[in-house]
N, C-alpha and C positions, 0 to 999 in steps of 0.2 A: 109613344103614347103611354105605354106603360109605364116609364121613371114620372112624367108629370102625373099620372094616378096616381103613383104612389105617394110622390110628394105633397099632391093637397090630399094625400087622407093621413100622411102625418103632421100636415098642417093642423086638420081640423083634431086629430089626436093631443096634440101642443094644447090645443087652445080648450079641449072640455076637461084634459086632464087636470091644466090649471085650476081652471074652475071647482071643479073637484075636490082636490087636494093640494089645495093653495099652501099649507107648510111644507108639503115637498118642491111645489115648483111653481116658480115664477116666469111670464112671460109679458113681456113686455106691450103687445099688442099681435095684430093679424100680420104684419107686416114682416115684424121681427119672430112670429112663429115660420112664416114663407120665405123668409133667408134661411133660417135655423133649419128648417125641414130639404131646404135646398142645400145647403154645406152638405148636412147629413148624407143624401144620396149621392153628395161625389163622394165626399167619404168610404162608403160602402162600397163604391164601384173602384175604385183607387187604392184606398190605404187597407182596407178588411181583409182583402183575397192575401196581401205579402203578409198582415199578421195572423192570420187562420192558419199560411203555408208554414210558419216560424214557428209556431205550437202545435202543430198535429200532434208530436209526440203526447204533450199534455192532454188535448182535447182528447187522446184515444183512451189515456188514461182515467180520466173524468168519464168514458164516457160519453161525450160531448156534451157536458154540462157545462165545460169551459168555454161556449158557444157564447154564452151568456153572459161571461166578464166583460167578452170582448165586444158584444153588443152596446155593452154597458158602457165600455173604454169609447167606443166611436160618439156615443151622445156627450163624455168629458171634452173629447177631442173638439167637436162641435163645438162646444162652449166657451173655447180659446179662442175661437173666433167672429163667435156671435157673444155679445156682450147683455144683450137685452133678457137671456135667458139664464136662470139661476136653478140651479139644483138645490135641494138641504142634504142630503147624502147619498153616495154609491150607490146604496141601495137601493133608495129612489129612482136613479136612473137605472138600475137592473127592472126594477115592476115596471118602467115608461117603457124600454127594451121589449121586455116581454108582451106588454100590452099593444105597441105601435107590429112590433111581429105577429099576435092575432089578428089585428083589423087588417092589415097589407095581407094575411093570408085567407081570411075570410071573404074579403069585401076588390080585395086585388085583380088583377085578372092575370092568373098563373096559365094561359093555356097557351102563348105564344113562346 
């Protein structure tokens, strides 16, 4: 229950961000944010944990601010496979990163 929460509330993240800030980011529809939102979370369960363990060094270094590239790297990664979504730059998917990680932790259910 939890990964499908998460997923449509990065769906509906997708979809207001667009709105929003339509020069950073394109989305092609509802459909193509609920693949996109879907890749995403295997993503994060699959590829994140072996890149997080590959740079600890650096993350300890940073800080953990390098938390946040790599945030930013899993929504690139996304986009290799979802086609209907377009980022304008890195950056941009750093503030989507940031912002899809406040809503999942505000709005999430982190108690299980």
């Amino acid at each position: 229950m939890n990964f499908l929460r998460k997923v449509l509330l990065t769906t509906v993240v997708f979809m207001v961000y667009a709105q929003f800030f339509p020069g950073q980011l394109y989305v092609a529809g509802w459909a193509t944010a609920l693949v996109g939102a879907l890749v995403l979370g295997v993503l994060n369960g699959l590829v994140r944990p072996i890149i997080k363990l590959f740079s600890l060094p650096l993350t300890i270094l940073t800080l953990g601010l390098f938390l946040l590239v790599i945030n930013g790297f899993m929504l690139e990664i996304m986009t290799w496979f979802v086609s209907g979504i377009v980022f304008s730059s890195f950056g941009a998917m750093m503030v989507l990163a940031i912002v899809i990680s406040l809503v999942n932790m505000w709005l999430g259910d982190n108690h299980d």
